[in-house]
C-alpha positions, 0 to 999 in steps of 0.5 A: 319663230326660232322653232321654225328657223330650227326646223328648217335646218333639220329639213335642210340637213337631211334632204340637202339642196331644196327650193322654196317651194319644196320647203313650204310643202314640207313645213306646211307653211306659205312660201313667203313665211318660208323666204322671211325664216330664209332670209334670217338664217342667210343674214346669220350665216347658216344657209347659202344659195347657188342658181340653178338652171331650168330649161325655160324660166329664170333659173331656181334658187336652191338653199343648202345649209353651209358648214355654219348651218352643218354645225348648228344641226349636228349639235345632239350628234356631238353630244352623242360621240363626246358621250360615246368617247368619254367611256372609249378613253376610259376602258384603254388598258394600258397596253393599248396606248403604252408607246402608241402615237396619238393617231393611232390612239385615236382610231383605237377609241373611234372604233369603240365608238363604232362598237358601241353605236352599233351595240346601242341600235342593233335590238332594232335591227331584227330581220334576217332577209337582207333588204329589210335589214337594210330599211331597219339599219337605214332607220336605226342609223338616222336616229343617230344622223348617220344615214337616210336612205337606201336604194336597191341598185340590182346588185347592190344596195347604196346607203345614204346620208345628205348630213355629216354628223359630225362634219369639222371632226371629218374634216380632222381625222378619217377615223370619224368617217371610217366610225359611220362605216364599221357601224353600218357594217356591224349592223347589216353583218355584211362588208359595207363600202365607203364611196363618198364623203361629205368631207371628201368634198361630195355631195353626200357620204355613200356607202355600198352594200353587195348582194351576194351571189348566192341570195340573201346575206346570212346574218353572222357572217364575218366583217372586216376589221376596223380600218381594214383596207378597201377597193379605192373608190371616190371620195374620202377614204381611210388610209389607217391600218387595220385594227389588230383586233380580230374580225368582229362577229355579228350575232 
């Protein structure tokens, strides 16, 4: 019974807003089983309901997990950044952190963190031809609860995550979100602009990919640095000051 309680949640974090009937098709179970598990994880505090309307009938109960819930499931994702910022914090030199106020210590080892999620997923992003980059980045990052979709907009492509991974961290710093970013932006080799944020108070976190005007992105292009400065846009965004490292270059 635990199992499928844990299984609801992990469907629940990554489609967001579902109905009791789109999560009995998914778990293959019957509506009523679903509802009892529901009821359980309400009483525990790890899911919230809201009505929504329909244009004829009684209005659909929709379930979403709360921060509770958002925690519970992001449990391996915090195992990962603890295990991601112990070797960060142990490679500052000296110099790096000689006279430095703690804030920007700490986008210095959020960055190595991004370097090295990217590093970690990047023998499985392969293509060269920029939308099935994407589908290979997009699949790479939800491994690691960073993103879960993808769609081509014409001009751009918008990347997607219904889940903060790690979402009281974002909540603290904008350096956890920025991270998601530069590690996105690494892999696709491409500029990658932050839209939303989950702990802006948005539904989801997305990001933009541009096309660019000339066809397909070539793999290798220079990316801006960490924390370097972007259009403002809706949402979270980071307001640290670029990196002094160098443009990072995808190989």
């Amino acid at each position: 019974m635990e199992r499928a309680r844990d299984e609801l949640i992990r469907i629940l974090h990554e489609r967001g807003d579902s109905s009791v009937a789109g999560l009995a098709e998914a778990m293959g179970m019957s509506q009523g089983s679903v509802r009892r598990h529901l009821d359980i994880l309400g009483a525990d505090g790890l899911i919230e309901t809201r009505q929504e309307r329909r244009p004829r009938g009684r209005p659909l109960t929709v379930y979403s997990l709360s921060e509770a819930g958002e925690e519970r499931s992001s449990a391996a994702n915090y195992q990962r950044l603890l295990d991601h910022v112990y070797p960060a914090l142990t490679d500052l030199a000296a110099d790096e952190v000689s006279g430095q106020p703690g804030a920007a210590i700490l986008w210095r080892i959020f960055e190595s963190v991004a370097e090295r999620v990217a590093t970690e997923q990047a023998p499985f992003v392969r293509s060269d031809e920029l939308p099935n980059r994407i589908t290979e980045v997009v699949s790479a990052m939800s491994e690691v609860g960073v993103l879960h979709d993808a769609v081509d907009e014409g001009d751009a492509f918008r990347l997607s995550n219904v889940g903060c991974p790690c979402r009281s961290t974002a909540l603290e710093t904008d350096a956890a979100c920025e991270a998601d970013r530069y590690s996105i932006e690494l892999l696709v080799g491409a500029p990658v602009e932050q839209v939303a944020t989950i702990a802006g108070g948005s539904a989801c976190c997305e990001y933009i990919v541009r096309k660019p005007a000339d066809g397909d992105a070539a793999r290798g292009s220079s990316v801006p640095a960490f924390g370097a400065p972007a259009p403002p846009s809706p949402g979270r965004r980071p307001g640290q000051e670029p990196s002094s490292r160098a443009r990072v270059e995808l190989l």
